[in-house]
PAFIVO-65561 format. One record per residue: x, z, y of N, C-alpha, C in turn; residue in three letters. Coordinates in steps of 0.001 Angstrom, whole numbers, plus 500000, padded with zeros to 6 digits. Layout:
<atoms>
XZYXZYXZYAla ...
</atoms>
This chain:
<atoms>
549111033869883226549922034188884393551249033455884298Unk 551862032887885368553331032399885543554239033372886298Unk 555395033430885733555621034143886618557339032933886724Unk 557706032542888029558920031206888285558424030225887060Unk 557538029844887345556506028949887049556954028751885125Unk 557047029802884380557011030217882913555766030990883104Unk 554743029784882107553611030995881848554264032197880675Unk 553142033595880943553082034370880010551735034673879565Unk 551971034518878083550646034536877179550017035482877652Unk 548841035885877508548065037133877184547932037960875991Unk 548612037810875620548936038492874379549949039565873592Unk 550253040317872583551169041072872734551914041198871688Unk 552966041858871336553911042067869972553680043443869075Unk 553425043053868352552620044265867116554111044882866137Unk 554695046001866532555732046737865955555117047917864837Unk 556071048394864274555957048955863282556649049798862945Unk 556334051230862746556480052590862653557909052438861970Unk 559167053139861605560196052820860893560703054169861061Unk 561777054313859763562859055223860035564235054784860363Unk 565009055711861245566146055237861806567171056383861431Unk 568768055893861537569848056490861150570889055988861726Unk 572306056799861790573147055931862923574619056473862343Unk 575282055886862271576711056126862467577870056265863520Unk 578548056432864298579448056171864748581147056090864275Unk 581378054656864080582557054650863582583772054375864757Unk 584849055053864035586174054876865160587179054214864115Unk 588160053889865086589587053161864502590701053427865178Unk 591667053091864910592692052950866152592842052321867023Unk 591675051077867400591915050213868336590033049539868214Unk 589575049448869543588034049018869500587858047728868941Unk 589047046628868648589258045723868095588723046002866320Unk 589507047016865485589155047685864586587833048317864681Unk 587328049155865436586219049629865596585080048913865151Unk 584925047446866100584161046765865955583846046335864793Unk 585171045671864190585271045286862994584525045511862002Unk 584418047152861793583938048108860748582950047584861171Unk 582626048181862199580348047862862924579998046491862086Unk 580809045274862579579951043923862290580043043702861013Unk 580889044509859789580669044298858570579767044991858428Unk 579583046448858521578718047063857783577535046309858282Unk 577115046111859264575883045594860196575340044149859262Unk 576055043691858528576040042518858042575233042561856651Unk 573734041000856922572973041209856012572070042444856137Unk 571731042452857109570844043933857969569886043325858649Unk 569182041779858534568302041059859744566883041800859303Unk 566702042088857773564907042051858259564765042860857051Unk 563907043959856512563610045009855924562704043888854631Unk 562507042908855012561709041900854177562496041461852618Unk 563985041347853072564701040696852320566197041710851977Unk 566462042898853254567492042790853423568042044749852838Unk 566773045322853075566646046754852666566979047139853882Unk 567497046784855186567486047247856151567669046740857683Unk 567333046850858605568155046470859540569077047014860131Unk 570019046322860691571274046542861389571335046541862313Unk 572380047018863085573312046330864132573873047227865218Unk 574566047087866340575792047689867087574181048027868179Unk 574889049557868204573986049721869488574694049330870678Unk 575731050078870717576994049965872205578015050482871612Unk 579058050333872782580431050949872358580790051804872611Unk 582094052966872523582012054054873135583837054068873345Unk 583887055176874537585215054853875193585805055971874099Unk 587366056282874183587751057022873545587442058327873980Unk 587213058434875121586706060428875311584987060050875192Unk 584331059573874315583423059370873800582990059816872719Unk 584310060134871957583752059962870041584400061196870100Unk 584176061910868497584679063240867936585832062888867572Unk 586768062079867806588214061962867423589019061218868251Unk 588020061219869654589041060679871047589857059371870645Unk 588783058508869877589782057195869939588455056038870231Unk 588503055058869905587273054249870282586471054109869243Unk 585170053703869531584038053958868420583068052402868952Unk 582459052500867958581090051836867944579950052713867356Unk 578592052137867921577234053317867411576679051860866398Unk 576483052662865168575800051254864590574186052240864119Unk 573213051425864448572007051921863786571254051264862951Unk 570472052152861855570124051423860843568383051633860533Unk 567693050794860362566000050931860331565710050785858710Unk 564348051261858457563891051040857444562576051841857221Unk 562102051377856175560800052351855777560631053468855505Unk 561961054008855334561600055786855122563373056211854559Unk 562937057446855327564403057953854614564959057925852912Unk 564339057622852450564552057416850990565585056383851024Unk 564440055594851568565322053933851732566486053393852521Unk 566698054309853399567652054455854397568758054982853474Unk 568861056027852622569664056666852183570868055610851400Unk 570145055047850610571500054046849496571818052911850635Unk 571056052401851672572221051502852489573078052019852685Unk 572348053245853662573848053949854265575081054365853511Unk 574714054390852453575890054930851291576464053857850733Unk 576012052950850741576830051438850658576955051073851541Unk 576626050876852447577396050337853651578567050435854428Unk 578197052085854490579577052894854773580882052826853353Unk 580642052665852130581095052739851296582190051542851273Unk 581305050718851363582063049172850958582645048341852241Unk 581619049220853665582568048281854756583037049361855614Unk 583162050385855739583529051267856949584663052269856035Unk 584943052476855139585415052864853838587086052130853653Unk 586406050535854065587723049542853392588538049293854518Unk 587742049561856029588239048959857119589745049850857768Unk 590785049488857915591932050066858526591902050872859600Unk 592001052560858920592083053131859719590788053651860760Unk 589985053383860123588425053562860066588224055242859748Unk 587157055858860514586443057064860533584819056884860394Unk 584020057637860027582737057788860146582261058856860452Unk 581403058868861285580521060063861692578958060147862491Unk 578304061353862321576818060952862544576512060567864089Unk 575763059768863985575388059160864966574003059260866040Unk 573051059754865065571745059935865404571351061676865736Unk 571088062289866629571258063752866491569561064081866178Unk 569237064870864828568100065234864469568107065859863223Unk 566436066689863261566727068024862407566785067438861074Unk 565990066267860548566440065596859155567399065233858709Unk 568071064992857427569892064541857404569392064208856361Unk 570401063204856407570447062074855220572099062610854880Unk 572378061960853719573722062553853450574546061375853153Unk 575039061498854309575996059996855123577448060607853458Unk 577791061476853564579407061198852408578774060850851221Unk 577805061415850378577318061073848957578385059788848667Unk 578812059702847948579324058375847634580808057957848327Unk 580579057810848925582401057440849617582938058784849537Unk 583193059674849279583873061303849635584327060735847863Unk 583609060568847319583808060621845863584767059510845585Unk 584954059001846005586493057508846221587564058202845918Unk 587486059756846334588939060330846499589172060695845043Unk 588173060598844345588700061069842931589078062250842642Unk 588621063428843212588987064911843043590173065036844039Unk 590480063989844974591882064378845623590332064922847309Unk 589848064524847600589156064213848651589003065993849055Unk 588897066417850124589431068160850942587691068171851681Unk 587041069066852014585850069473853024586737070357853990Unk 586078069941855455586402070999856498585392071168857842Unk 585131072355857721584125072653858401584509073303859805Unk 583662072403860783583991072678862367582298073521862906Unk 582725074452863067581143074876863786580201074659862719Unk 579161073980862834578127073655861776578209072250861344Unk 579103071770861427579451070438860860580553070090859981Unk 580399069300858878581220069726857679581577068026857569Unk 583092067850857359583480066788857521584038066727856170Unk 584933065592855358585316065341854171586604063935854647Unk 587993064442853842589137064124854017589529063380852622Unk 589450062394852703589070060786851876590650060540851786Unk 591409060716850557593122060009850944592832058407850385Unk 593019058061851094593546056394850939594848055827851378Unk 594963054504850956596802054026851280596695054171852546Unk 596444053716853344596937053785855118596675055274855532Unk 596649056629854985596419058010855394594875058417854991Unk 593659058946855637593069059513855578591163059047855708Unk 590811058932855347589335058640855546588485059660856154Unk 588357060377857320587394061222857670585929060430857995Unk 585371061794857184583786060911857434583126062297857286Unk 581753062283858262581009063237858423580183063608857277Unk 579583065115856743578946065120855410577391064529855786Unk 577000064707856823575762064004856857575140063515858276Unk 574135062881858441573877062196859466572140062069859529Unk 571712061811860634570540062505861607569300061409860853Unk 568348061155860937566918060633860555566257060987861451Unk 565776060263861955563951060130862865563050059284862182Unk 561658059833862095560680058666861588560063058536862302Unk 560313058927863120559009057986864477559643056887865210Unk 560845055906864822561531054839864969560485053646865344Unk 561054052601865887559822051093865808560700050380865358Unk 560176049274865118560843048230864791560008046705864572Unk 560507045965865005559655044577865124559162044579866578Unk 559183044976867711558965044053868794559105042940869241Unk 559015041901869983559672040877869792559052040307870776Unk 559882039489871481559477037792872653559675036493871314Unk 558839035910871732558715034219871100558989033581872456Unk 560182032685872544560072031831873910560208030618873721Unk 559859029775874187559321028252874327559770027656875213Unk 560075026379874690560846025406875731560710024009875476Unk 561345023323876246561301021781876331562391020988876162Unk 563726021862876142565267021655875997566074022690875090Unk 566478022501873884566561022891872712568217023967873165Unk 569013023396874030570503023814874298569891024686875443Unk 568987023952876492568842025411877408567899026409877055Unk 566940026342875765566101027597875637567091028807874629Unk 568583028302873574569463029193873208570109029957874160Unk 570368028753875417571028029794876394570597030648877169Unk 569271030262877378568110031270877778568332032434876956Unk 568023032407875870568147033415874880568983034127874962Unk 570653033361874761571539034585874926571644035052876105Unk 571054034498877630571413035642878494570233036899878297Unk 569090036538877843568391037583877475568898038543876611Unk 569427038802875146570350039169874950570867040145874683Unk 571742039586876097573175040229876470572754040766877499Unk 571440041086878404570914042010879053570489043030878163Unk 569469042644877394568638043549876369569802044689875600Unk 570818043948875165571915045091874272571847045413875286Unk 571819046144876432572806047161877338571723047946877749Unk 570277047824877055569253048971877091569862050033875833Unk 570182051497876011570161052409874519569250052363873912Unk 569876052848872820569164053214871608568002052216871100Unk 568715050746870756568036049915870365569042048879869904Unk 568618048021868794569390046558868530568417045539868350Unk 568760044250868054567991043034867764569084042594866731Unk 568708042334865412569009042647864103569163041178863580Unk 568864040223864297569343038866863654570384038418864461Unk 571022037157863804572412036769863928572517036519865727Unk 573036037063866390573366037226867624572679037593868443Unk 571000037913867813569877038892868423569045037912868193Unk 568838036532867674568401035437867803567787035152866582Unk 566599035362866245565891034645865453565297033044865189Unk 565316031903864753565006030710864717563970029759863765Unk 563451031482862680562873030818861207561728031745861983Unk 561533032668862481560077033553862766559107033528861110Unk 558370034295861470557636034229860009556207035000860335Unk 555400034201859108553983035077859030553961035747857561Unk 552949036635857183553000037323856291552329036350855539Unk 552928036540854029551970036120852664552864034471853204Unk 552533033483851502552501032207851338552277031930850289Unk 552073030613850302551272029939849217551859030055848076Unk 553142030126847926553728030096846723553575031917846226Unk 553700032239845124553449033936844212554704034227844692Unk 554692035542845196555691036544844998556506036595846198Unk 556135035237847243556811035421848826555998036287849814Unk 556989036970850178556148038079851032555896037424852610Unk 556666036475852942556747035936853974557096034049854269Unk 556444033411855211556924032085855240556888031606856492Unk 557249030571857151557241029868858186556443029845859078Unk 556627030413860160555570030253861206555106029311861623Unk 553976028352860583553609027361860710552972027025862177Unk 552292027544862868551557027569864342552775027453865555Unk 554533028132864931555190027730866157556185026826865928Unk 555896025858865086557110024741864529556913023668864781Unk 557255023119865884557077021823866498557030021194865540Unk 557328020763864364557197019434863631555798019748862468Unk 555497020582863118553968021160861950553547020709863295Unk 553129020106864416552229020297865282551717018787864918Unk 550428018895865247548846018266864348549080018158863028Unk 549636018525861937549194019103860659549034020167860501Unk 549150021471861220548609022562861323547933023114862372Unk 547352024239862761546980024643863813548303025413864517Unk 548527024392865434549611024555866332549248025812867737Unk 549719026477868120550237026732869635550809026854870438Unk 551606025468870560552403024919870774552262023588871878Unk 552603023470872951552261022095873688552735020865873456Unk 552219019634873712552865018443873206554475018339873654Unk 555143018610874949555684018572874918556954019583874757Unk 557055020564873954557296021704873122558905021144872099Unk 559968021361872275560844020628871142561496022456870382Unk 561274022977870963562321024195870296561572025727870378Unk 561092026667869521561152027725869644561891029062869300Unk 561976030249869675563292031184869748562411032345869713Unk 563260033016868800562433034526868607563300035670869199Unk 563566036946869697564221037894869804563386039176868867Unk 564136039833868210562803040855867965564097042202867909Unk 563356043167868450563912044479868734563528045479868200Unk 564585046394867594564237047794866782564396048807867889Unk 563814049746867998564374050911868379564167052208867920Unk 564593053161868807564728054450868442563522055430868984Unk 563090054795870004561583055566870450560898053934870987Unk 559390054637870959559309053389871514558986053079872975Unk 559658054158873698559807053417874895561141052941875141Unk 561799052606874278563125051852874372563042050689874159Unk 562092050122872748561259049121872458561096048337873938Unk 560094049159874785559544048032875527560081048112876743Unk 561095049115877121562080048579878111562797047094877744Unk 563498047158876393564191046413875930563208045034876096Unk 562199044949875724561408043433875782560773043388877583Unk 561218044582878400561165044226880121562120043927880501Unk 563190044240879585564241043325880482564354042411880195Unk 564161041698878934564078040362878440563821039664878711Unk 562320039842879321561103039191879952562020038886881416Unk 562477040091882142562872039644883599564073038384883334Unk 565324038548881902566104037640882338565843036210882097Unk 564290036375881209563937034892880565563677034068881996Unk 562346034686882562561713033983883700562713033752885254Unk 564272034518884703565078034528886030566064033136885998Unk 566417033271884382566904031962883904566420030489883855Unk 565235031035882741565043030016882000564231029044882674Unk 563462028798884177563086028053884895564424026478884626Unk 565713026823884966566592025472885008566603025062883804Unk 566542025639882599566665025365881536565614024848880447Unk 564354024809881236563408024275880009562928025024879455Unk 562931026349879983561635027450878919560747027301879629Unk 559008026872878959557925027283879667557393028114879360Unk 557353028139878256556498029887877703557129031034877150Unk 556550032555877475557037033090876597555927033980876182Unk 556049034361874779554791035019873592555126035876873346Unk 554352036447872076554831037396870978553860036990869429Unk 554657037867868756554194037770867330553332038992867112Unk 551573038493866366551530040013866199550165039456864902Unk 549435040487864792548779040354863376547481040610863373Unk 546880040586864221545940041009864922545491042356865628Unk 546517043543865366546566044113865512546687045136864437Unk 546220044842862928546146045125861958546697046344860987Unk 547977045818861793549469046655860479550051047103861479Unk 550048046612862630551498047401863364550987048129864240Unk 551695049956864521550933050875865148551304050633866843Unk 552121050353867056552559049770868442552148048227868782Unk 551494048481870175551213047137870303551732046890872172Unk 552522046243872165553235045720873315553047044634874142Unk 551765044872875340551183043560876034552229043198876558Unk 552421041919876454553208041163877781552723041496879497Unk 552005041626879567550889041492881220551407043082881319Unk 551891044018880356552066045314881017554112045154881339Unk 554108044843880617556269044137880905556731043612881840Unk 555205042707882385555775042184883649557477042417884636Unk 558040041845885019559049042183885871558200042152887328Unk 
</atoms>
């Protein structure tokens, strides 16, 4: 099928069951806010290499957050709350911890808790205070610039996804990125979801297993224009660039909103720009419990 004359494969994106966790951090200024988000968020692209994924869900105004100043939602994926647990405790530790004037608090609302202070509360060195609001128990961190408040614990879901994803294809290497980022910068403004590589933009894609011992993952030999006729390509001759997006979320019908809107801004764009195709990655169906046709995303 074409749809503004970009075919779409018949085919679909194979996601994968995950656990999720969330923070919301504040500052004195969303400038600061952010700050905290894109460190901690950092080194968060792929559960392969990274122990987790990352990244900024949205922002939040100051009559938004539990301390009426500005915030960011950062959420975090992984294989199970186990594993979720020591990012979050380093993450928050070493970047939301150091950042000026920085707060933490839970982000994800659910009956599981992970225990977001473990570890940073203990910075204070026996100076650090608990105070309890309603059923929520916060911890008073002294550091040089005043105070570290951070929530004692924070929410878990395991029925999370993660790995959805568009593969898009083009013929012009500068207009299929810009394709990309307006896709994007639509897609962030679906909730309760991120795309976990460097600006949502994946460029290495990967298949499971390689030839060499002990790599869990390697090059998507089938979508790399310069593997085309030494491998089994699917890819057209005239093909110079491919682009991955891949999306985590929090249910999975956020998942595949997030890859319908994608889909609408690719085929709205990317006609001037040189995208002809757009795909997905999947495994035959194999490993991943979600499976996301393109032909049902349609715009």
């Amino acid at each position: 099928m074409k749809v503004n004359n970009i075919e779409i494969d018949d085919t679909f994106a194979e996601a994968f069951g995950m656990s999720a966790t969330g923070v919301i951090i504040t500052a004195d200024s969303q400038k600061w806010a952010l700050q905290a988000a894109v460190t901690m968020s950092g080194f968060g692209t792929s559960v392969i290499g990274c122990g987790a994924e990352c990244g900024i869900d949205y922002e939040l105004s100051s009559d938004e957050t539990p301390d009426g100043r500005p915030g960011v939602r950062v959420l975090l994926f992984g294989f199970s709350p186990d594993g979720l647990e020591p990012q979050l405790r380093n993450r928050v530790g070493q970047c939301v911890l150091t950042s000026p004037g920085s707060a933490c608090y839970n982000g994800v609302e659910a009956t599981q808790q992970l225990k977001l202070s473990a570890g940073p509360r203990f910075f204070g060195d026996g100076w650090q205070t608990a105070k309890k609001l309603g059923d929520r128990r916060f911890w008073r961190v002294p550091v040089m610039d005043g105070e570290f408040i951070i929530e004692d614990t924070a929410g878990v879901i395991t029925d999370a996804v993660g790995g959805g994803n568009l593969i898009i294809i083009g013929t012009d290497r500068v207009g299929l990125l810009e394709t990309c980022e307006a896709a994007v910068e639509a897609m962030s403004k679906v909730p309760d979801t991120i795309m976990p590589f460097p600006g949502g933009i994946v460029r290495s894609g990967s298949k499971v297993g390689s030839k060499y011992a002990g790599a869990p993952a390697s090059t998507n030999d089938a979508f790399c224009p310069t593997l085309r006729g030494a491998t089994q390509s699917n890819l057209d001759p005239d093909t110079i660039a491919v682009l991955e997006i891949v999306i985590d979320g929090l249910t999975a019908q956020s998942v595949a909103e997030s890859m319908r809107v994608g889909i609408k801004t690719i085929t709205e764009v990317g006609p001037s720009k040189g995208v002809t195709r757009i795909s997905a990655g999947n495994y035959g169906g194999n490993l991943g419990q979600h499976h996301y046709h393109l032909k049902d995303l349609l715009p």
